[in-house]
C-alpha positions as CSV (number, residue, x, y, z in Angstrom):
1,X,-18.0,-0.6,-16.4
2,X,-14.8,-1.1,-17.8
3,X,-12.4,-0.5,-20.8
4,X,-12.4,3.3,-19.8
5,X,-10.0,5.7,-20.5
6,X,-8.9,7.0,-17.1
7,X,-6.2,9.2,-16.1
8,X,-4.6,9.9,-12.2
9,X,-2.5,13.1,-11.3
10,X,-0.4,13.3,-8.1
11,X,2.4,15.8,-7.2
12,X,4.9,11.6,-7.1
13,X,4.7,8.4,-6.1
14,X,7.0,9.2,-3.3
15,X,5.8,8.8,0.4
16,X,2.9,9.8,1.3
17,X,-0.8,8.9,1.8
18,X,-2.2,10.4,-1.1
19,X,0.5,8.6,-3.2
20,X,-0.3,5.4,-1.9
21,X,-4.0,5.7,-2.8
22,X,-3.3,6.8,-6.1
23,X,-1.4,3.6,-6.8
24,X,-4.0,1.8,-5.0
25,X,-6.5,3.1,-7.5
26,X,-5.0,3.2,-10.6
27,X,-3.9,-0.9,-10.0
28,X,-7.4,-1.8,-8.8
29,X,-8.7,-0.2,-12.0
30,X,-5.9,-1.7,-14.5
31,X,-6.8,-5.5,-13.8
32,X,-10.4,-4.5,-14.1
33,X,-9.6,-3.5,-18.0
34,X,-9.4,0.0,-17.8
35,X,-6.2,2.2,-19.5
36,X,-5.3,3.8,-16.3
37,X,-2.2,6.5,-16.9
38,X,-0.9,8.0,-13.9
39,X,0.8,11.5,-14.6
40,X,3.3,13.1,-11.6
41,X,5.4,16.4,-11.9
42,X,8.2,14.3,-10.2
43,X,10.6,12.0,-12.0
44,X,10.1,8.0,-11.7
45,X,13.4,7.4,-9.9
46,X,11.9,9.3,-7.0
47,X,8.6,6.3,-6.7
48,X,8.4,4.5,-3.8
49,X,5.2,3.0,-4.5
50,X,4.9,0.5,-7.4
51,X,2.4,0.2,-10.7
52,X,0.8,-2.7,-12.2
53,X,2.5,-3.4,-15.4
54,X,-0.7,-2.1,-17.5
55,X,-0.8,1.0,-16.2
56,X,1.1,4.3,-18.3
57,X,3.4,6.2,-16.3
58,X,4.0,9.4,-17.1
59,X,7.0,11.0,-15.4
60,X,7.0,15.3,-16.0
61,X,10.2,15.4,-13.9
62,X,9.6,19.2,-13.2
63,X,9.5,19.3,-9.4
64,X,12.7,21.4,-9.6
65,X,12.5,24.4,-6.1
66,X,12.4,28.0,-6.9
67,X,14.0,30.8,-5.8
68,X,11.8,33.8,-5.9
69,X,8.0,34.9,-6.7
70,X,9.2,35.4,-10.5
71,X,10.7,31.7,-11.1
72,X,8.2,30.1,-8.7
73,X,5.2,31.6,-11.3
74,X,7.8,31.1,-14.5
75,X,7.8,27.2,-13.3
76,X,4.0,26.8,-12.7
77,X,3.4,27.9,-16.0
78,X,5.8,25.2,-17.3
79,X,4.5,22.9,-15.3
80,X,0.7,23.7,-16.7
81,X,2.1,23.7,-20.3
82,X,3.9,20.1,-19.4
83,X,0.6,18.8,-18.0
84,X,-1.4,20.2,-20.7
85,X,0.6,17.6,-23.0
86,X,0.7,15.1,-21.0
87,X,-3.1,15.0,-20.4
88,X,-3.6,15.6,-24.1
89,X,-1.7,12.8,-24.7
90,X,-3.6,10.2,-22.1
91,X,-6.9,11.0,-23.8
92,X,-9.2,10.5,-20.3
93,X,-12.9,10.0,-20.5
94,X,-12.2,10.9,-16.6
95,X,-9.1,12.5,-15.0
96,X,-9.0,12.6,-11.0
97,X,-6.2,15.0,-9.3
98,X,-4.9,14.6,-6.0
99,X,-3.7,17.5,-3.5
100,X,-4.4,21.2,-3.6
101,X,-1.6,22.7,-5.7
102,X,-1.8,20.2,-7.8
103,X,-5.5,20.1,-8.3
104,X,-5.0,23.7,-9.0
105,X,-2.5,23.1,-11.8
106,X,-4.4,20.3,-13.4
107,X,-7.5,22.5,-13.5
108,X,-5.3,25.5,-15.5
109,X,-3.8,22.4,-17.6
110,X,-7.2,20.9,-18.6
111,X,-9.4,24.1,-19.2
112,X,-8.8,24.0,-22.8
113,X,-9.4,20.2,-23.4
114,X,-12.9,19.8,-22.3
115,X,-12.0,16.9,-19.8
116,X,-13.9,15.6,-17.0
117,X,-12.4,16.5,-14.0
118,X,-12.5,15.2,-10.4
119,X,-10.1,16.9,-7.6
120,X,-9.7,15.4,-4.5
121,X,-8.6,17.3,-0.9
122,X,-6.1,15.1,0.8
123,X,-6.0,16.7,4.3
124,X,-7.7,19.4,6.6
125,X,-7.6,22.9,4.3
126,X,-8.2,24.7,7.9
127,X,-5.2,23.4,9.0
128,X,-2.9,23.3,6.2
129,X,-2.0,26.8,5.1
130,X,-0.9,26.7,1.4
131,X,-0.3,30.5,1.1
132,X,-2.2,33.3,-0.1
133,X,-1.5,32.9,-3.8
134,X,-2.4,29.3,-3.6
135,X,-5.3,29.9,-1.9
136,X,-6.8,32.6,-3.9
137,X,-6.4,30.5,-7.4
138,X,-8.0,27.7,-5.6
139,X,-11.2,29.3,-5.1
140,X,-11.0,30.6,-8.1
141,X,-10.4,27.5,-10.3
142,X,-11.9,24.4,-8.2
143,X,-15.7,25.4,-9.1
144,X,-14.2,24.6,-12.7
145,X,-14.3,21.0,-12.3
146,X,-17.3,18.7,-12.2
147,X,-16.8,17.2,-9.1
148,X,-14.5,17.3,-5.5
149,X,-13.9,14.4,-3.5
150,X,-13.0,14.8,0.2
151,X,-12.7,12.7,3.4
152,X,-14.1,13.7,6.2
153,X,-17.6,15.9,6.2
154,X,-15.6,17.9,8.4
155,X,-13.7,19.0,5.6
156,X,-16.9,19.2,3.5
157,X,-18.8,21.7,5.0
158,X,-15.0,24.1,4.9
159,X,-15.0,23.6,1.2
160,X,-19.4,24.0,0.3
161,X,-18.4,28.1,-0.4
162,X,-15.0,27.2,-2.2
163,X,-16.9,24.9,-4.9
164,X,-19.6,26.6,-5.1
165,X,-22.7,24.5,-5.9
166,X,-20.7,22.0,-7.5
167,X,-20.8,18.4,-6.0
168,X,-18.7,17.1,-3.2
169,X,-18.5,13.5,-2.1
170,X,-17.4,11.9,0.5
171,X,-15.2,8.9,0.5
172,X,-13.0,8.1,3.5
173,X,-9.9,6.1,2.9
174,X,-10.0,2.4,2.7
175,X,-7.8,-0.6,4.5
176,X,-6.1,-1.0,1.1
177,X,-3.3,-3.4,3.5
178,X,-3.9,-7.2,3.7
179,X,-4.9,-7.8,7.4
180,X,-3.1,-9.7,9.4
181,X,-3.2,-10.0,13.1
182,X,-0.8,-8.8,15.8
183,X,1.2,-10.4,18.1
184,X,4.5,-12.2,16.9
185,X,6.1,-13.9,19.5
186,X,8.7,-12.6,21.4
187,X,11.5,-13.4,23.3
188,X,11.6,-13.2,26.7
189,X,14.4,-10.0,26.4
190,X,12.8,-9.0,23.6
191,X,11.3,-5.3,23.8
192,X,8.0,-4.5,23.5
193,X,7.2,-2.2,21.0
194,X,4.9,1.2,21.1
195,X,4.6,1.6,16.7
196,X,4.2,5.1,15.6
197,X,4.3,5.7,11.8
198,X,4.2,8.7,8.9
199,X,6.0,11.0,7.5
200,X,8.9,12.3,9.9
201,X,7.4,16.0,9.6
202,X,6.0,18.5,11.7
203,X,2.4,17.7,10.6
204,X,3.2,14.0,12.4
205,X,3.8,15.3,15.4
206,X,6.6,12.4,16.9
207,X,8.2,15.4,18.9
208,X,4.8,15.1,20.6
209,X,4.9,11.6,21.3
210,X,8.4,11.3,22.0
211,X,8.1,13.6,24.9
212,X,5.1,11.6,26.2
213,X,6.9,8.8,25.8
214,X,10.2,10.6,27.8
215,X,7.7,10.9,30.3
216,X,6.5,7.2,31.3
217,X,10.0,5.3,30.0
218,X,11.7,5.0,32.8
219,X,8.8,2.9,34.6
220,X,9.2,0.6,31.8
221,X,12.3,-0.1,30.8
222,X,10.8,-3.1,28.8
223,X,8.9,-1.0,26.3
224,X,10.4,0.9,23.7
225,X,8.7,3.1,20.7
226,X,9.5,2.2,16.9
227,X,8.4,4.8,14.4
228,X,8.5,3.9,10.7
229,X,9.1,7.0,8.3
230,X,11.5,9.3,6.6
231,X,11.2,13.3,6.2
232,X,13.2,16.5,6.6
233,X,12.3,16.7,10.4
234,X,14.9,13.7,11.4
235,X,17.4,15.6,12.4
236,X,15.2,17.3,14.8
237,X,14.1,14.2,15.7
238,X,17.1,12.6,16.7
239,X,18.4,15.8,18.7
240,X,15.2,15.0,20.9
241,X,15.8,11.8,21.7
242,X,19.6,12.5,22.6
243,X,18.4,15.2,25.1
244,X,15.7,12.9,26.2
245,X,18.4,10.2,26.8
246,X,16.2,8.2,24.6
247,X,18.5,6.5,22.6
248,X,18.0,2.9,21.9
249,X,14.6,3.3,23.4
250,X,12.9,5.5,20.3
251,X,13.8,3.8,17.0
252,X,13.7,5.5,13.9
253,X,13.2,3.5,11.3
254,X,13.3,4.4,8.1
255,X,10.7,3.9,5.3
256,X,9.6,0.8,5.0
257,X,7.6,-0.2,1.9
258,X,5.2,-2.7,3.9
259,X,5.1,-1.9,7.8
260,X,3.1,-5.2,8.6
261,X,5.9,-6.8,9.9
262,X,6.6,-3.8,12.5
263,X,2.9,-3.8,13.4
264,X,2.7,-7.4,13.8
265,X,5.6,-7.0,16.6
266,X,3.7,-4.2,18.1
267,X,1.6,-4.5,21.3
268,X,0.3,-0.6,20.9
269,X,-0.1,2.0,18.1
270,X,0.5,5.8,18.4
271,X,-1.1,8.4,15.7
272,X,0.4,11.8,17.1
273,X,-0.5,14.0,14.5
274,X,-1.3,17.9,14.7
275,X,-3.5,17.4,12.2
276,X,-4.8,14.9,9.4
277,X,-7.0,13.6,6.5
278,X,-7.8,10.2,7.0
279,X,-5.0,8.4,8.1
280,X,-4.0,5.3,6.5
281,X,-1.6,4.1,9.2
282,X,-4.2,3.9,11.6
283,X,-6.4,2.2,9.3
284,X,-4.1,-0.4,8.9
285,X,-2.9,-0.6,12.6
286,X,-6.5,-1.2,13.5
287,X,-6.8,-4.1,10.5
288,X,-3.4,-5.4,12.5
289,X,-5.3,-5.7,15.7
290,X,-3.5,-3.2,17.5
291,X,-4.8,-1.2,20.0
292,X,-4.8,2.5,18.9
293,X,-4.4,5.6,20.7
294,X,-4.5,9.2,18.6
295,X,-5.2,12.3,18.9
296,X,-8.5,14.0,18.2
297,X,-7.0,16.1,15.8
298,X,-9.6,18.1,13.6
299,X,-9.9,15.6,10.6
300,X,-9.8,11.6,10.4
301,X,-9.3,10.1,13.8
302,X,-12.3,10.3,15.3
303,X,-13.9,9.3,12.3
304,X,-11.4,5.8,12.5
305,X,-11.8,5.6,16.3
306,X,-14.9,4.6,18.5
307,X,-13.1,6.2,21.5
308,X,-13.1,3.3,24.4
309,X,-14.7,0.6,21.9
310,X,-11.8,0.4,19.3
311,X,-9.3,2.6,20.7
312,X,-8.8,5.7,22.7
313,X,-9.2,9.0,21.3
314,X,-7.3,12.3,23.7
315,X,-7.4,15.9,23.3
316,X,-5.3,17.3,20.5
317,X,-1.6,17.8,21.4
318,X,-1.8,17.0,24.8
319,X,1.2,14.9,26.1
320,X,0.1,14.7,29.4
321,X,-2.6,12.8,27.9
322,X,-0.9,11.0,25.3
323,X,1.6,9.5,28.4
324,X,-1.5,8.6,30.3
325,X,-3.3,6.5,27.9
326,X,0.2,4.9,26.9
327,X,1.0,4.0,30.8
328,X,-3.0,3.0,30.8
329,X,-2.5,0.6,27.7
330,X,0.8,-0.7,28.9
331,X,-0.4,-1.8,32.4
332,X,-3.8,-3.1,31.5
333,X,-3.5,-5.9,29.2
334,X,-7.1,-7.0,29.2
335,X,-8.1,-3.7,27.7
336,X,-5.4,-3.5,25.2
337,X,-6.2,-6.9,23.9
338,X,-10.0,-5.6,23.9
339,X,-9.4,-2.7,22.1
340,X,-7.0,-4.8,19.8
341,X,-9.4,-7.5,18.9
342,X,-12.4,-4.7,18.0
343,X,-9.9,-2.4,16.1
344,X,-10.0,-5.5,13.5
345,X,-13.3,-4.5,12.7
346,X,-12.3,-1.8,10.6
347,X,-11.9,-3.9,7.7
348,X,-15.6,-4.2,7.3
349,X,-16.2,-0.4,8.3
350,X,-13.5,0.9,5.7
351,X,-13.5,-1.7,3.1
352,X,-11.7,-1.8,-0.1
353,X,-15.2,-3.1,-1.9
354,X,-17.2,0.3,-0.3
355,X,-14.4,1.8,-1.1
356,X,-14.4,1.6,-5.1
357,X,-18.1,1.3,-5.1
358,X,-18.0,4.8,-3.9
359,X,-15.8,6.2,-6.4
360,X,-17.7,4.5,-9.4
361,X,-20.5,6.4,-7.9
362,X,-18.3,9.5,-8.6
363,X,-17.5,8.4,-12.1
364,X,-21.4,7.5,-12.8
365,X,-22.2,11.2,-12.0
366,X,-24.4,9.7,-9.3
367,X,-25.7,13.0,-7.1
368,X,-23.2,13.4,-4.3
369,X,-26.0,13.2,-1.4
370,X,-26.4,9.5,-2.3
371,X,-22.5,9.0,-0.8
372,X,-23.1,10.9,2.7
């Protein structure tokens, strides 16, 4: 099934999970023969995650902030108008839109051109509030296209009233990263690293972790906590682990484009978030071999996780909790190399094959129930 016309929408290509799954996708489906165009409301200088050479990138460059309810609408009407072109212009057999505003947006753009459209939820809708406004448009625009993909039948069962009879699929995310195990060798000084890594935003929830970590460091002065990402909450961040006395002992980072390297030094892996869609740092953690530890936040982890087989799952937010599984991890070796060498197994459970077969089901119009 291939020479298709197909056609991706995301808010960028900056960081992000979503993002990365939409390069993932429209790549995969660019050395299979289809013409894959990837449309974003942000400019190209802005990407941090690359195309294959076949694919079209379209750039809108019309992420530009608002000041006030007037503008804010005066700019969403552009920004329809803009995608309305640039959609026109792709020619999809299929377009797929990532994100809730964005889904919403690409609905308004495409209800003129008779397109096939799939939308896709990238998080927990329960959790993240994307105001009133938003909210009411999208119940009243996301029974307009054929088809929503979500992750987690969590998420599923919040969005069965939004869509109305229309069908919803389930595809969790996939171990996209090339696996590779744990475990480069250190020196004997060397420290050993606790790897956390996302977005450095609220939603992550590092002020979380680095207060359980503030709690158990001093007992182990040869561990230290490494967390790869870049957002508007480092300076927050930073203030923490000054007044923590952290310094030097909580690294931030910075983005890095492939985090293998800092999960191959890593002897445990943190996912602290308040709340999630299916992380893809966990998933490739686990494909590292690392032994995981996350909370049980409402959407994704527990899904990833077989709590005491894979990993350990702890109550949500709970620090307390979070510095007692660390300390647990860090002084019993045997388990953490356990849990390490059965996290591996979530390449087959999440795999890039299932994956794609999944969405080709979407494509096909195959009924939804044949995906849960």
């Amino acid at each position: 099934m291939t020479g298709r016309r197909l056609t991706l929408v995301v808010p960028s290509l900056e960081l992000g999970g979503a993002e990365h799954v939409v390069a993932e996708m429209a790549n995969h489906w660019a050395t299979l023969g289809d013409r894959v165009t990837v449309i974003t409301l942000s400019n190209a200088e802005s990407d941090t995650y690359s195309l294959d050479g076949a694919v079209t990138r379209i750039a809108l460059n019309a992420m530009r902030e608002s000041r006030g309810a007037i503008e804010a609408i005066r700019q969403n009407l552009i920004r329809v108008r803009l995608l309305r072109h640039a959609i026109a212009r792709s020619e999809p057999q299929s377009l797929i839109s990532f994100t809730d505003r964005m889904n919403v947006l690409t609905v308004l753009a495409c209800r003129p051109l008779g397109i096939d459209i799939v939308i896709s939820e990238r998080i927990d809708p329960s959790r993240y509030a994307i105001g009133r406004a938003w909210s009411w448009l999208r119940r009243r625009v996301y029974p307009s296209a054929r088809a929503l993909v979500v992750q987690t039948d969590r998420v599923r069962n919040q969005m069965l009233g939004v869509m109305r009879g229309r069908p919803i699929y389930v595809i969790p995310n996939a171990v996209f990263a090339r696996p590779t195990v744990s475990g480069i060798a250190r020196d004997g000084g060397a420290p050993r690293w606790i790897v956390a890594v996302g977005r450095l935003t609220s939603q992550k929830g590092f002020d979380l972790l680095i207060e359980a970590f503030s709690q158990i460091a001093e007992r182990y002065p040869d561990w230290s906590l490494k967390i790869l990402g870049e957002g508007p909450a480092r300076a927050a961040l930073e203030q923490l682990i000054a007044s923590k006395r952290l310094a030097g002992r909580v690294i931030l980072a910075g983005w890095q484009k492939d985090p293998t390297t800092a999960l191959r030094q890593g002897e445990l892996f943190v996912l602290s978030s308040r709340f999630e869609g299916f992380p893809n740092a966990l998933l490739e953690a686990m494909a590292c071999g690392l032994a995981s530890i996350s909370f049980d936040c409402a959407s994704g982890p527990a899904e990833i996780i077989r709590d005491g087989v894979d990993g350990l799952l702890i109550p949500p937010e709970d620090t307390v909790a979070l510095a007692a599984a660390m300390e647990r991890l860090i002084t019993d070796e045997a388990l953490r190399q356990r849990l390490g060498s059965e996290a591996r197994r979530v390449i087959e459970r999440f795999g890039v094959e299932q994956y794609f077969a999944r969405w080709e089901a979407v494509l096909r119009r195959e009924p939804a129930e044949s995906l849960i």
